[in-house]
DOSE-878153 format. One line per 8 residues: number of its first residue (from 1); their letters; for each residue x, y, z of N, C-alpha, C, CB. Coordinates in Angstrom, 2 decimals, decimal comma, always signed. Glycine has a CB too. Layout:
residues N
NUM> A> X/Y/Z/X/Y/Z/X/Y/Z/X/Y/Z | ...
//
This chain:
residues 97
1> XXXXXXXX> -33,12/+69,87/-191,20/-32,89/+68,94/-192,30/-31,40/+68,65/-192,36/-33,42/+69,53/-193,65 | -31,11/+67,61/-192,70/-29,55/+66,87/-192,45/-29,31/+67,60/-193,87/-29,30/+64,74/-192,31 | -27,52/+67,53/-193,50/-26,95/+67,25/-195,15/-27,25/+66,58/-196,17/-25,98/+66,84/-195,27 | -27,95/+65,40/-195,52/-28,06/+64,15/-196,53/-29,08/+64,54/-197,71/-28,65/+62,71/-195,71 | -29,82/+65,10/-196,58/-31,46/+65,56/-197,09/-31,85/+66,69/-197,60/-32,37/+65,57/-196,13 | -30,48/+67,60/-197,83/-30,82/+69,11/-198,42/-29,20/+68,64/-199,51/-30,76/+70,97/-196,84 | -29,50/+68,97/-200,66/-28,09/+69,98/-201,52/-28,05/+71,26/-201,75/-27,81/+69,69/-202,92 | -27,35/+71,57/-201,99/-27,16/+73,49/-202,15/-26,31/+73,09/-202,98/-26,54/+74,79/-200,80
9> XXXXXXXX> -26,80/+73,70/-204,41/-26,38/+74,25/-205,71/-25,47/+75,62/-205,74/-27,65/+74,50/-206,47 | -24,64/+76,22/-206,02/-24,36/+77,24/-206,25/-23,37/+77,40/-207,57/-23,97/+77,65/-205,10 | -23,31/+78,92/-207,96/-23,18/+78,93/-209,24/-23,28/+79,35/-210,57/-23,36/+78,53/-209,27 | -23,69/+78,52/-211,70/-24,33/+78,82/-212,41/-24,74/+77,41/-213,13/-23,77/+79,86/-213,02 | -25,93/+77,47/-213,40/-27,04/+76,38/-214,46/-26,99/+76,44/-215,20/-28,22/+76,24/-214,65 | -25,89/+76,54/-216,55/-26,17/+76,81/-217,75/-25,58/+75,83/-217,96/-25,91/+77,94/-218,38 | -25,74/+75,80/-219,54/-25,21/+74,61/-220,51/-23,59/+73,94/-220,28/-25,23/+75,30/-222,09 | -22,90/+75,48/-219,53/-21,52/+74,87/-219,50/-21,47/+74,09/-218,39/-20,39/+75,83/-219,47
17> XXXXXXXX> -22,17/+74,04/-216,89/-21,68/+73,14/-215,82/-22,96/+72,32/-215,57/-21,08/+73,94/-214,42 | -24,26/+72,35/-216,28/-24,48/+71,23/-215,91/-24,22/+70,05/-216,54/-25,41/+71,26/-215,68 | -23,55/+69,64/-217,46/-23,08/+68,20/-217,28/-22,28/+67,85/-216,30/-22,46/+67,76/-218,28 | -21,11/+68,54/-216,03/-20,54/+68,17/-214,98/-21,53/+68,01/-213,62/-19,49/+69,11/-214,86 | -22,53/+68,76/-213,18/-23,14/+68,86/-211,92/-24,24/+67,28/-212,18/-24,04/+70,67/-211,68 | -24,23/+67,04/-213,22/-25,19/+65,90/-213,82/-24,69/+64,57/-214,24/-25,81/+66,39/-215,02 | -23,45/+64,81/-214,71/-22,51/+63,49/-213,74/-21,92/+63,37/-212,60/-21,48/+63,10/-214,19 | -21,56/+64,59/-211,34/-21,94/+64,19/-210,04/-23,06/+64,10/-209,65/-21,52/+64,77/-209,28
25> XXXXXXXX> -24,26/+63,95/-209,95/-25,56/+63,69/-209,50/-25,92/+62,70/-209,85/-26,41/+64,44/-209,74 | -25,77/+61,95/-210,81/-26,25/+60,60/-211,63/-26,45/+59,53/-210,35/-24,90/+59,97/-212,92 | -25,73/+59,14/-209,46/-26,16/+58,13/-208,67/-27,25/+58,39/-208,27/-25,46/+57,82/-207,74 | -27,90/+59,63/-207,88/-29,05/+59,71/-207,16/-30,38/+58,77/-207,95/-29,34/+61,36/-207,01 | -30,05/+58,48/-209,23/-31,30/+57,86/-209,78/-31,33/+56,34/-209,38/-31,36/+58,03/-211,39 | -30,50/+55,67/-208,89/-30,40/+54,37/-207,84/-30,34/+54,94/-206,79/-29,24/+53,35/-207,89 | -30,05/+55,67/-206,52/-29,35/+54,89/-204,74/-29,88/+56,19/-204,02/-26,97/+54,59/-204,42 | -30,87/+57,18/-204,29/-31,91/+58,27/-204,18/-31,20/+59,13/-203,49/-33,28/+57,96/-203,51
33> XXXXXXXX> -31,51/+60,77/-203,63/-30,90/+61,88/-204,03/-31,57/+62,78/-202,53/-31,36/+62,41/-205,82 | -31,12/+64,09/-202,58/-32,00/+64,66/-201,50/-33,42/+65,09/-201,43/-31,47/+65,60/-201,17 | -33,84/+65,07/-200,07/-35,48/+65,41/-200,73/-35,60/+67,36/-200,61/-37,12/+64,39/-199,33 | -33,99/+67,55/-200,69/-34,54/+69,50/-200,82/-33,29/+69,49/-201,28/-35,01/+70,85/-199,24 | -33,48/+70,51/-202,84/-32,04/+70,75/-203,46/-32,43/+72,95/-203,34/-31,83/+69,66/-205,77 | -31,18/+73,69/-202,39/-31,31/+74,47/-201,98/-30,38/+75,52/-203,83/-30,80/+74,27/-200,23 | -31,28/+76,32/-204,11/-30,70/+77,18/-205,18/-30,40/+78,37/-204,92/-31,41/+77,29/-206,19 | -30,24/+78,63/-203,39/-30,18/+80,30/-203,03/-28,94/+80,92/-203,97/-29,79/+80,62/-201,14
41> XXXXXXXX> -27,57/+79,79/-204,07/-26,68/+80,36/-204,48/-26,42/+80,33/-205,82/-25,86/+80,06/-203,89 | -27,12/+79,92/-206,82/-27,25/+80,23/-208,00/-27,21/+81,38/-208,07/-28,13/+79,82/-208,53 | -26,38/+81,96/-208,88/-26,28/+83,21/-209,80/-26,30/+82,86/-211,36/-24,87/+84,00/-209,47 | -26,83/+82,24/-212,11/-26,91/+82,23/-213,29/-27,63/+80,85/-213,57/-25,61/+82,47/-213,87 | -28,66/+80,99/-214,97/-29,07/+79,82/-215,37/-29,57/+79,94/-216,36/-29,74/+79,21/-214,70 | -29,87/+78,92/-217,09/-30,17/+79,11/-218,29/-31,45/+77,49/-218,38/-28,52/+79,23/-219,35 | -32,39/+77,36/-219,45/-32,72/+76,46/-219,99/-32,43/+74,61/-219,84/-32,40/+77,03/-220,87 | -30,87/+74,69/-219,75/-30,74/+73,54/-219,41/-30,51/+73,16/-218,27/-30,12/+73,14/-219,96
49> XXXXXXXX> -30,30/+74,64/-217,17/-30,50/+74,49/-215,44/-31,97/+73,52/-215,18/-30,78/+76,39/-214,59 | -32,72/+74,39/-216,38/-34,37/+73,79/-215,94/-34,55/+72,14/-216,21/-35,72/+74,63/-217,08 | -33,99/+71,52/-217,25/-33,50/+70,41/-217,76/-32,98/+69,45/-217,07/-32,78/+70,66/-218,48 | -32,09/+69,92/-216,04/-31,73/+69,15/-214,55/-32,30/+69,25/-213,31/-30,57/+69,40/-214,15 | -32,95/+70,10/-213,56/-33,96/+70,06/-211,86/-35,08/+69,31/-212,29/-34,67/+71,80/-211,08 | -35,36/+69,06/-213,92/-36,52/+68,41/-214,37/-36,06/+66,89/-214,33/-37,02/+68,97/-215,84 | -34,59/+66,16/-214,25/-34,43/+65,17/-214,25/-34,14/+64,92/-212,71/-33,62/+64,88/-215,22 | -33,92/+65,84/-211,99/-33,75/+65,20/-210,45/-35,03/+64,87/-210,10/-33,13/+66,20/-209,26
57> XXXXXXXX> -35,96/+65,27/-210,56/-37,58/+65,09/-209,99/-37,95/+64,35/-210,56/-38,61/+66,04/-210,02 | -37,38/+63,86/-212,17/-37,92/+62,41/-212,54/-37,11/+61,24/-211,57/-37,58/+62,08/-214,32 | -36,07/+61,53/-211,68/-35,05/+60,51/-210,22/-35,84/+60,38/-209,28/-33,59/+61,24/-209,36 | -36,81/+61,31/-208,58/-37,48/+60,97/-207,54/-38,39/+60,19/-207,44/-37,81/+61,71/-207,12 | -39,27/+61,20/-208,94/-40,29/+60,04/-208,96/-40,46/+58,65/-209,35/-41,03/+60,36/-209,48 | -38,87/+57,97/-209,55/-38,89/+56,91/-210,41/-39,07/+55,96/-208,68/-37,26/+56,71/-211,73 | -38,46/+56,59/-207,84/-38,92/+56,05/-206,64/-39,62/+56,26/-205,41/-38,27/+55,79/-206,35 | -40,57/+56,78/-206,35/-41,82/+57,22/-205,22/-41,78/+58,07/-204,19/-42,27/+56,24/-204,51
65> XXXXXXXX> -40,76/+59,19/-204,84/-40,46/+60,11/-204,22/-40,42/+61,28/-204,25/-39,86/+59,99/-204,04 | -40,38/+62,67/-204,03/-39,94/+63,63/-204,64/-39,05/+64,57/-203,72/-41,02/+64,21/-205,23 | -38,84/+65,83/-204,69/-37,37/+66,37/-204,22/-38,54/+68,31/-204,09/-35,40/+66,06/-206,06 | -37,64/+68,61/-203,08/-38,57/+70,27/-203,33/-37,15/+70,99/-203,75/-39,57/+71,24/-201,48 | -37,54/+72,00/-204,26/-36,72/+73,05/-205,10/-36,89/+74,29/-203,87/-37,51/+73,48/-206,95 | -35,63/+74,75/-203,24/-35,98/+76,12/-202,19/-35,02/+77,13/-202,55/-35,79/+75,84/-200,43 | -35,59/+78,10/-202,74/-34,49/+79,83/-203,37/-34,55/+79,52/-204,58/-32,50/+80,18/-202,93 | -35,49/+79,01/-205,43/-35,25/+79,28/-206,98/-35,27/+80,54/-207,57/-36,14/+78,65/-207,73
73> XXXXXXXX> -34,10/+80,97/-208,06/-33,85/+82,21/-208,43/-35,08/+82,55/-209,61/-32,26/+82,29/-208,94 | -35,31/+83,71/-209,59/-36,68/+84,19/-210,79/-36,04/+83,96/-211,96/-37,31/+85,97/-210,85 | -34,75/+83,85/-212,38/-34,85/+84,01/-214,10/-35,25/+82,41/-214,21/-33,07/+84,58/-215,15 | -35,01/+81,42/-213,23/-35,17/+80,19/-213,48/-36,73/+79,70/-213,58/-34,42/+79,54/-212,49 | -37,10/+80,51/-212,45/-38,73/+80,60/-212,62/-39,27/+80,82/-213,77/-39,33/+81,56/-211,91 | -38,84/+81,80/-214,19/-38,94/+82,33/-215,69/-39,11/+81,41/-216,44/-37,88/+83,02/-216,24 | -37,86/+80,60/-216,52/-37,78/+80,29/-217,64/-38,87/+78,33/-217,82/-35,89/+80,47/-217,89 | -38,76/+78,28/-216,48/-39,80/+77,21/-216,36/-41,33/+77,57/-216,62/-39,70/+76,68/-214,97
81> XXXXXXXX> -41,35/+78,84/-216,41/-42,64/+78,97/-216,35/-43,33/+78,82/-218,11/-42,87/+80,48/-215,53 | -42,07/+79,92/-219,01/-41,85/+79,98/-219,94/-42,24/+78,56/-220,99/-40,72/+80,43/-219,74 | -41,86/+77,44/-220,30/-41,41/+76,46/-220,63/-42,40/+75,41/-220,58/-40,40/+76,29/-219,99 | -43,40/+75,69/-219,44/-44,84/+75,21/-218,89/-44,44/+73,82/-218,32/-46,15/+75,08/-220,17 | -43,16/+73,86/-217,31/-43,18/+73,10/-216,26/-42,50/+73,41/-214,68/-42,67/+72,06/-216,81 | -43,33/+74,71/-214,77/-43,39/+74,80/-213,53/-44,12/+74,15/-212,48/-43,55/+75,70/-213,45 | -45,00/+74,00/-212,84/-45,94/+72,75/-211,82/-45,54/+71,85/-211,51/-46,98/+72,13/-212,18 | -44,87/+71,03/-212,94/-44,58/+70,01/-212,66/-43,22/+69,92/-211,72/-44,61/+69,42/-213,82
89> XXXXXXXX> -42,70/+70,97/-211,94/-41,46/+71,15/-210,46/-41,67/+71,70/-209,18/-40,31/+72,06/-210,72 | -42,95/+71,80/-209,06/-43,56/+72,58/-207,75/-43,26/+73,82/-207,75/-43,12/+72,13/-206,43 | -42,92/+74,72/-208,74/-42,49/+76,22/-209,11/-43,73/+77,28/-209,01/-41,89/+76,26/-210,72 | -44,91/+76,04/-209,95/-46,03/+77,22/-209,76/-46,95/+78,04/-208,77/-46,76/+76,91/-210,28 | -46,51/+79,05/-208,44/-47,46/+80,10/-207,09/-48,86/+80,12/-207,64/-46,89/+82,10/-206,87 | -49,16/+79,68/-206,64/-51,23/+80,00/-206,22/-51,45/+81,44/-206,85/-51,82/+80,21/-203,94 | -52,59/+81,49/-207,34/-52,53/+82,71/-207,83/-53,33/+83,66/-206,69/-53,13/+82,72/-209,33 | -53,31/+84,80/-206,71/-53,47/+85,95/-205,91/-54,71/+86,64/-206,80/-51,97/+86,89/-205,73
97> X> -55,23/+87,04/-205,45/-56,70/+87,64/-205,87/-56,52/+88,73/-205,54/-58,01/+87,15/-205,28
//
């Protein structure tokens, strides 16, 4: 997968940097974004981390597209799950028998 086509996040997702990470991302809702945003390097997140991975995937889908989420750290899982949109971010695991 190219650069073009993967981002890698690293960091932290909380209230304090994602605006900034969300006004460098804003073009992606014209001019379309990557189709894999990599979170291995997240170290921290919070609620409104979930809030921006929930608007990069509306960005996608506004153009018939979508974005996959890879290394989502568990508290983020968490807190999507928490939140009851994990599915809708492709977060939710098949369940196990």
């Amino acid at each position: 997968m190219s650069d073009t086509e993967r981002y890698r996040v690293d960091g932290a997702l909380t209230k304090d940097e994602v605006p900034a990470l969300w006004r460098t991302t804003r073009g992606w809702r014209t001019d379309g974004g990557p189709a894999c945003i990599d979170l291995a390097d997240v170290e921290q997140a919070d609620a409104s981390g979930v809030a921006l991975l929930l608007e990069w995937a509306a960005w996608a889908r506004e153009r018939g597209q979508t974005v996959r989420f890879d290394h989502v750290p568990e508290g983020l899982r968490t807190i999507a799950a928490l939140s009851q949109v994990d599915e809708l971010l492709g977060l939710k695991e098949a369940p196990t028998e």
